[in-house]
KOLVEX-312554 format. One record per residue (C-alpha): residue number from 0; x, y, z. Coordinates in Angstrom, 2 decimals. Layout:
<nutis>
NUTI  nr       x       y       z
NUTI NUM       X       Y       Z
...
</nutis>
This chain:
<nutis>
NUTI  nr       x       y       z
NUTI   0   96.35   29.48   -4.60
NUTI   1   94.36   32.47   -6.23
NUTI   2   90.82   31.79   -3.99
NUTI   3   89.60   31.90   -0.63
NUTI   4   88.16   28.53   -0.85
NUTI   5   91.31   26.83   -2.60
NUTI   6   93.29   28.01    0.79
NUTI   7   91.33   26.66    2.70
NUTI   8   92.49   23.90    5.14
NUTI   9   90.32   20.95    5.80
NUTI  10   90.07   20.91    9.86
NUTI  11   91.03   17.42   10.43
NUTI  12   93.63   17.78    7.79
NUTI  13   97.34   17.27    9.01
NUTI  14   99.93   20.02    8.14
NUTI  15  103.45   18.60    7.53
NUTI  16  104.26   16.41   10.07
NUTI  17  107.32   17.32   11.92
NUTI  18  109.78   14.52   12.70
NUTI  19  108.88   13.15   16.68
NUTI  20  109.96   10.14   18.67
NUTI  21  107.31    8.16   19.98
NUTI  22  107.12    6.43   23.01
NUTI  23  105.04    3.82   21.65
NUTI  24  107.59    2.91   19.31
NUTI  25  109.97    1.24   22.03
NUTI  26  112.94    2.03   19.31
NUTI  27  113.82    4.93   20.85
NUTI  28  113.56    6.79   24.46
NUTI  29  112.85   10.39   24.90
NUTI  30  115.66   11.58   26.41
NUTI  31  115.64   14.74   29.21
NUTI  32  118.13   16.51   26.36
NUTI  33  115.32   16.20   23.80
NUTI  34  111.87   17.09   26.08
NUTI  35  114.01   20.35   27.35
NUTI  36  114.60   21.13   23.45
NUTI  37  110.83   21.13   22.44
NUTI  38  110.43   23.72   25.58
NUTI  39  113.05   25.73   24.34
NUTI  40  111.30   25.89   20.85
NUTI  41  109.73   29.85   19.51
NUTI  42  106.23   29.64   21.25
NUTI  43  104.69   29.60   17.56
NUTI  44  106.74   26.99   16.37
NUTI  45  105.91   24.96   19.63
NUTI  46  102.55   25.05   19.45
NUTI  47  102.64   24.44   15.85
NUTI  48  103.82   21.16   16.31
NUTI  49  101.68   20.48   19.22
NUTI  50   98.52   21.25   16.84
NUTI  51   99.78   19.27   13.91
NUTI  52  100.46   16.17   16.38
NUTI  53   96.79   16.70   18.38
NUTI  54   94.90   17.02   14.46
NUTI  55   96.43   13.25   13.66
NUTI  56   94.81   11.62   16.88
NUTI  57   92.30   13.78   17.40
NUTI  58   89.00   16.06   16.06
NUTI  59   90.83   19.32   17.90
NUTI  60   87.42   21.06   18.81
NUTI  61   86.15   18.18   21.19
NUTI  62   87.30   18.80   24.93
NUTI  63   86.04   15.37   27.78
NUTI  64   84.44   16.57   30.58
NUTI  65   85.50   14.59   33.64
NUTI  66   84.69   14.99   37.21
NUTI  67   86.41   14.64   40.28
NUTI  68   84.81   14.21   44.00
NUTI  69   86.43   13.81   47.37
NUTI  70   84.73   10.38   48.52
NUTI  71   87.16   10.73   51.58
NUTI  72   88.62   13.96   52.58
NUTI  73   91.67   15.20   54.59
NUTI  74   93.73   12.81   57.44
NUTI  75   96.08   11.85   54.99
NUTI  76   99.43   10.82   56.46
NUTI  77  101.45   11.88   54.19
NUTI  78  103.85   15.43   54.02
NUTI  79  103.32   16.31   50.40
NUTI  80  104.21   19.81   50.22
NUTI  81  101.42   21.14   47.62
NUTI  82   98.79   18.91   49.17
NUTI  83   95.63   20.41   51.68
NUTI  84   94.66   17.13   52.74
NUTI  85   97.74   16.00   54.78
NUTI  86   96.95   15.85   58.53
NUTI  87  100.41   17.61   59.32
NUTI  88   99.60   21.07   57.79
NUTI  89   96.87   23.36   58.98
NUTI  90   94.76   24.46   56.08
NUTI  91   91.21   24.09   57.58
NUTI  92   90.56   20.69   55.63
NUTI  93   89.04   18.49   57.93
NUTI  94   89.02   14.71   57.88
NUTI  95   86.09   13.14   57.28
NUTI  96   84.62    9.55   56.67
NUTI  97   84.12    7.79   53.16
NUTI  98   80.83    9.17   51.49
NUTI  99   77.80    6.46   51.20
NUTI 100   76.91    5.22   48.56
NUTI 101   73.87    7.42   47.88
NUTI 102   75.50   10.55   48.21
NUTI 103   78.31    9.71   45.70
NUTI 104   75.44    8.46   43.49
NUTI 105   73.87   11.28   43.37
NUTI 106   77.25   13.51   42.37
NUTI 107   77.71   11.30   39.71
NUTI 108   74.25   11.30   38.50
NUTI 109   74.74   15.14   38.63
NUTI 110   77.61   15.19   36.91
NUTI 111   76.32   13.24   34.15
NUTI 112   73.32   15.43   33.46
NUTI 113   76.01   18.07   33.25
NUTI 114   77.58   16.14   30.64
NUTI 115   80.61   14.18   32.18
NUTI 116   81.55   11.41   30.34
NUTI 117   84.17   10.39   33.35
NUTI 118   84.09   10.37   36.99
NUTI 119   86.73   10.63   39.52
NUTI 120   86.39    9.47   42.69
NUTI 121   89.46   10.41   45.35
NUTI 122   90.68    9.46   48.82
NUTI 123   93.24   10.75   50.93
NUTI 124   94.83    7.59   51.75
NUTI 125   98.50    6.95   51.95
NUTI 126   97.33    2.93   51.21
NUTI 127   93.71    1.89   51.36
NUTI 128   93.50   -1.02   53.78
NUTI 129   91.30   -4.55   52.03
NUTI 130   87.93   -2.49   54.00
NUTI 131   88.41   -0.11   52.23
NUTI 132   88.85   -1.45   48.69
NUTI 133   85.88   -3.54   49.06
NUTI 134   84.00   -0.25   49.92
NUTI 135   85.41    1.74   46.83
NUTI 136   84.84   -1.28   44.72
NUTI 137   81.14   -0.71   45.56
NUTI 138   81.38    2.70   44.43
NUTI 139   82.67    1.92   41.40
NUTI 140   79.90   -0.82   40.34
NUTI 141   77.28    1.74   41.26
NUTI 142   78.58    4.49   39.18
NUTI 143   79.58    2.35   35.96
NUTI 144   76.19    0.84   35.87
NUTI 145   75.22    4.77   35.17
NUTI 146   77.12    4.22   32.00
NUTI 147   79.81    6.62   33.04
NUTI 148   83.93    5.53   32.93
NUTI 149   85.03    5.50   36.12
NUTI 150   88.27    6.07   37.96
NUTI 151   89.94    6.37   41.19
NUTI 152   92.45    7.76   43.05
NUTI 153   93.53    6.01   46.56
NUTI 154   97.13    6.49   46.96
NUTI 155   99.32    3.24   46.80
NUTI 156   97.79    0.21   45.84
NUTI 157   98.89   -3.50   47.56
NUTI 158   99.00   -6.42   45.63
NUTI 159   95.43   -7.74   44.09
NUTI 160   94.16   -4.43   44.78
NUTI 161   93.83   -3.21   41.41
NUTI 162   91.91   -6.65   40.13
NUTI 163   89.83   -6.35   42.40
NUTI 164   88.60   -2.54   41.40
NUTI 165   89.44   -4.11   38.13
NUTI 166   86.55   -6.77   38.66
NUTI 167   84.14   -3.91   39.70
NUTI 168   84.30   -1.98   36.56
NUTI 169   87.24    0.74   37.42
NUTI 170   88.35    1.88   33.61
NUTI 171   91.06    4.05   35.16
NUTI 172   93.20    4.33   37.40
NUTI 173   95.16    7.72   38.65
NUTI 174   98.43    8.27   40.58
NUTI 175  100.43   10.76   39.34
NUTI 176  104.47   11.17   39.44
NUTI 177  104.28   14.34   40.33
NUTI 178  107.22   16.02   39.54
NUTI 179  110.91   15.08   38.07
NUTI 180  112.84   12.26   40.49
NUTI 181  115.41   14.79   40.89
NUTI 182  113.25   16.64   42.58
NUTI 183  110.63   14.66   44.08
NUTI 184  112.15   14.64   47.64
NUTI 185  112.46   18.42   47.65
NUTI 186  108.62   17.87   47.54
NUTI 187  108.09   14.66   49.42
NUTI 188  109.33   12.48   51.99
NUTI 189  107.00    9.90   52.81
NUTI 190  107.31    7.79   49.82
NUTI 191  109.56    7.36   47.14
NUTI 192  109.37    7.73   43.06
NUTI 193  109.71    4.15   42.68
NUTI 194  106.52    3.20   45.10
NUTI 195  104.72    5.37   42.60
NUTI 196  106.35    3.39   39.75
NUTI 197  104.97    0.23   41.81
NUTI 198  101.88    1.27   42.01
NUTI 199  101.44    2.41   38.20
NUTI 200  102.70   -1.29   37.09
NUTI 201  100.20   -3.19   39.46
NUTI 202   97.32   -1.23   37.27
NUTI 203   98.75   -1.68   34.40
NUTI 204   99.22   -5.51   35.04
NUTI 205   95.48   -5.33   35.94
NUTI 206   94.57   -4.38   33.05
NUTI 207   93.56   -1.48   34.46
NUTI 208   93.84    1.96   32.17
NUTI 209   96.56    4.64   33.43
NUTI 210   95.78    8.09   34.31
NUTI 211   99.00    9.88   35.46
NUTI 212  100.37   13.06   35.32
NUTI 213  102.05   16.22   37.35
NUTI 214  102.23   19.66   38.79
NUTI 215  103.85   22.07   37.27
NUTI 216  105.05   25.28   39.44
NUTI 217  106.35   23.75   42.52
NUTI 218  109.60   25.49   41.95
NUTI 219  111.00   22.78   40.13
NUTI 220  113.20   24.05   37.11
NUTI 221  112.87   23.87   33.45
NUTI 222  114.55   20.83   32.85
NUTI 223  112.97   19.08   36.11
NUTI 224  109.72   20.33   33.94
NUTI 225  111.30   18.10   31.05
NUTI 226  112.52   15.38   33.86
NUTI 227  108.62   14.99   34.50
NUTI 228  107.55   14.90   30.82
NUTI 229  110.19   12.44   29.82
NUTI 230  109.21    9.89   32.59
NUTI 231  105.83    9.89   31.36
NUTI 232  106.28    9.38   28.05
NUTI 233  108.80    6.45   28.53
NUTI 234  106.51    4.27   30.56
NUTI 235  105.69    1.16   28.31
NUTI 236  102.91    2.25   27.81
NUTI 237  102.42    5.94   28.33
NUTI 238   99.26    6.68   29.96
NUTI 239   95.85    6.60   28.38
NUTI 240   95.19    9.85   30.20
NUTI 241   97.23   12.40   30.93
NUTI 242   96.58   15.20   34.17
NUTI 243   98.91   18.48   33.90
NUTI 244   97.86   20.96   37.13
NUTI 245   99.62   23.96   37.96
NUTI 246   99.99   24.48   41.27
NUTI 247   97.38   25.93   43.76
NUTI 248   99.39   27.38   46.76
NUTI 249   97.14   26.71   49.43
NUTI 250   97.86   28.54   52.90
NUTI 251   99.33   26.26   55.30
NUTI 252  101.06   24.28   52.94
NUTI 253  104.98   24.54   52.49
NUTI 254  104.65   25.41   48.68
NUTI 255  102.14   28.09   49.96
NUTI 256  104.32   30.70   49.02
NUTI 257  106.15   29.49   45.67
NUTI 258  106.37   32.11   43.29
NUTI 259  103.42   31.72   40.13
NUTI 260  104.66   29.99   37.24
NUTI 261  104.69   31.69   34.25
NUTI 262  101.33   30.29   32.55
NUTI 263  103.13   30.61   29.25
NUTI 264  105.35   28.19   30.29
NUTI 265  102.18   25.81   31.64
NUTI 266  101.13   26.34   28.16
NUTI 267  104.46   24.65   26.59
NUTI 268  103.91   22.20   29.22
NUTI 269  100.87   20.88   27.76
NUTI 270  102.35   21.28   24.31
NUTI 271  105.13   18.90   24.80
NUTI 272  102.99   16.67   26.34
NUTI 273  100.62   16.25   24.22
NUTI 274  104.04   15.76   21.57
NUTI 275  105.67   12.71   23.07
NUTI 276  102.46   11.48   24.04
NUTI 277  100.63   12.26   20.88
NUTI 278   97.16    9.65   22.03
NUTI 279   96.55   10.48   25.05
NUTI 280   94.26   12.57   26.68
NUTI 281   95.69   15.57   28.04
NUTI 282   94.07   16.90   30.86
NUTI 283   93.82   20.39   32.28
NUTI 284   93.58   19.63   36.39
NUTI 285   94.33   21.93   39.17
NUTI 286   94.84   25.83   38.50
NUTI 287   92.52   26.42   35.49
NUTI 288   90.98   28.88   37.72
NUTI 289   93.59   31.22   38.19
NUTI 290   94.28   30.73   34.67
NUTI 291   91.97   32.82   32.40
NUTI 292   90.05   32.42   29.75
NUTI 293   92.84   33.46   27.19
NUTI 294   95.69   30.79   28.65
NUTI 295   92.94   27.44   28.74
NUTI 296   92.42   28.74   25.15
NUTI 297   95.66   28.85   24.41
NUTI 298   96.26   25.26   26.40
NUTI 299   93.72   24.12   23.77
NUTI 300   95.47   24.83   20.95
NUTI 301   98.52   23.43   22.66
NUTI 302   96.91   19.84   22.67
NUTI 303   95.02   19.63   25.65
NUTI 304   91.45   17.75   25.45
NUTI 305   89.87   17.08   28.63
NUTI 306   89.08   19.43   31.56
NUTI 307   87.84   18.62   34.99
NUTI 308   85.25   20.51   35.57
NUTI 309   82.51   21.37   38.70
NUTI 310   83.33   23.89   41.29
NUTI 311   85.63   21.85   43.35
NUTI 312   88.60   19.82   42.86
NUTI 313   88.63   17.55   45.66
NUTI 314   89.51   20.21   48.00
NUTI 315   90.70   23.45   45.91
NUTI 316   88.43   25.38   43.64
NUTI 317   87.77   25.51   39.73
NUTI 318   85.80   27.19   37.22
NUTI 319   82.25   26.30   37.38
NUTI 320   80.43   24.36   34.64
NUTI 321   78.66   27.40   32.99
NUTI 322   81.86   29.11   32.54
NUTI 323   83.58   26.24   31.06
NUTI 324   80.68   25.70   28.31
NUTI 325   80.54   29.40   28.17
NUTI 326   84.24   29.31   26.90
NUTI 327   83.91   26.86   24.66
NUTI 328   81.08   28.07   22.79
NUTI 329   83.36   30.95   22.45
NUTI 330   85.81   29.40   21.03
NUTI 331   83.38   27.21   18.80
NUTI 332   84.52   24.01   20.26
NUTI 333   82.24   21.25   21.84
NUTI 334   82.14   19.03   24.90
NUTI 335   82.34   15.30   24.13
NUTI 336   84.88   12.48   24.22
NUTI 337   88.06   13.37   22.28
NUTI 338   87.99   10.08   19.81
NUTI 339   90.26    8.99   17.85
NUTI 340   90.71    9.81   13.95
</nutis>
């Protein structure tokens, strides 16, 4: 190539694609052995092959806007270590009743103007009771007909429970794994890896879209990181959507005084997610705002395409909505729903 324009690349043009497994494929697992290989990959090679995966699906400058609220806050039940809301720890979050149906209305009519294509709506339950399904599923007719995609997040679901937010216009559905099995109980004690599994099979049998992810930076180690990764990616399907948060240590809490994760290593966290789950969206969550400009770039690049954003995450902070389009001008990248190419 003698000219400038001859080496030029054509942005949604794939470089070499580097031999993967895919989940989707059913042929083949992702094993532990091979997750905790892509980590251990040069940085630039890693994120190389994160890009070249995220350019097939995806046009790499569009990042979703999503939005979460707190629709019920705090009294959860619960002892998960990481989590403000559980009734057990004293953080200053204080329980409070499910939001009407105005009020959540109006956040999502908010958000909307903002330019959120998705809203989140979250309770601290450990299992909503029948009541309270049949109030959620109100919430979730109100803010579809708004022409937004909707999704919740209400702990364990019973039997018929998904239908019927199914019936009511839920798109999506979010309870994440959380961590590695090996060292889920290190973290909780009040359920079990396989009532999560229960619940994530009920929505799928729904017919319900899967939203599911994990936190990073509990003090978990490198190849629990992998543990988590590789039990996403081998559920048949994996899901649609896909939330990575790095750990807020909130004061009170028992992970309150963990020791930061390296972000570099949150950054090949999203990178080999977004490789063994090369169509889904892969969310930055909880932590962006710790993280600085320079890392959520960087997470970018890695394969991540969706951001909550709004000042609060249920009960934690983020970076505000100015700041996020702010960035992405920046970076000459574009809010808007990450479609498939």
């Amino acid at each position: 190539m003698n000219t400038l324009q001859e080496q030029t690349i054509t942005l949604h043009r794939p470089r070499p694609v580097v031999p993967h497994l895919a989940a989707s494929d059913n042929a083949e697992r992702w094993s532990v052995d091979a997750i905790e290989a892509l980590f251990q990959l040069p940085f630039p090679e890693l994120l190389f092959r994160a890009q070249t995966v995220h350019r097939e699906h995806f046009n790499p400058t569009h990042v979703e806007f999503a939005t979460l609220l707190s629709v019920k806050t705090g009294g959860c039940p619960e002892d998960c270590g990481y989590c403000p809301q559980a009734a057990r720890y004293s953080t200053g979050v204080e329980a409070s009743k499910m939001m009407a149906l105005d009020q959540v209305l109006f956040a999502a009519k908010r958000a909307q103007e903002a330019g959120a294509t998705r809203f989140c709506m979250g309770a601290a339950w450990r299992t909503p009771k029948d009541r309270d399904i049949e109030k959620v599923a109100e919430l979730v007719s109100a803010v579809k007909g708004l022409g937004l995609e909707t999704c919740a997040t209400l702990g364990m679901l019973n039997e018929g429970h998904a239908e019927q937010l199914r019936d009511a216009g839920l798109d999506y559905y979010n309870h994440n794994l959380d961590t590695a099995p090996d060292f889920y109980g290190d973290v909780i004690t009040t359920r079990d890896y396989q009532d999560r599994l229960d619940t994530l099979a009920r929505v799928r049998h729904a017919g319900v879209k899967v939203c599911s992810g994990g936190i990073v930076g509990m003090g978990e180690s490198h190849r629990q990181r992998a543990g988590l990764i590789a039990e996403l990616a081998n559920l048949a399907p994996y899901p649609e959507s896909v939330p990575i948060n790095n750990l807020v240590r909130v004061e009170g809490t028992p992970l309150a005084n963990t020791a930061p994760l390296d972000p570099f290593e949150f950054v090949r966290t999203i990178a080999v997610a977004r490789i063994t789950m090369p169509k889904a969206r892969v969310r930055l969550s909880a932590g962006r705002q710790e993280m600085g400009d320079a890392i959520q770039a960087l997470c970018f690049l890695a394969g991540a395409n969706s951001i909550f954003y709004g000042d609060k995450l249920l009960t934690t902070g983020n970076p505000d909505t100015q700041a996020d389009l702010d960035l992405l001008a920046r970076l000459g990248m574009q809010r808007g729903a990450p479609e498939m190419v």
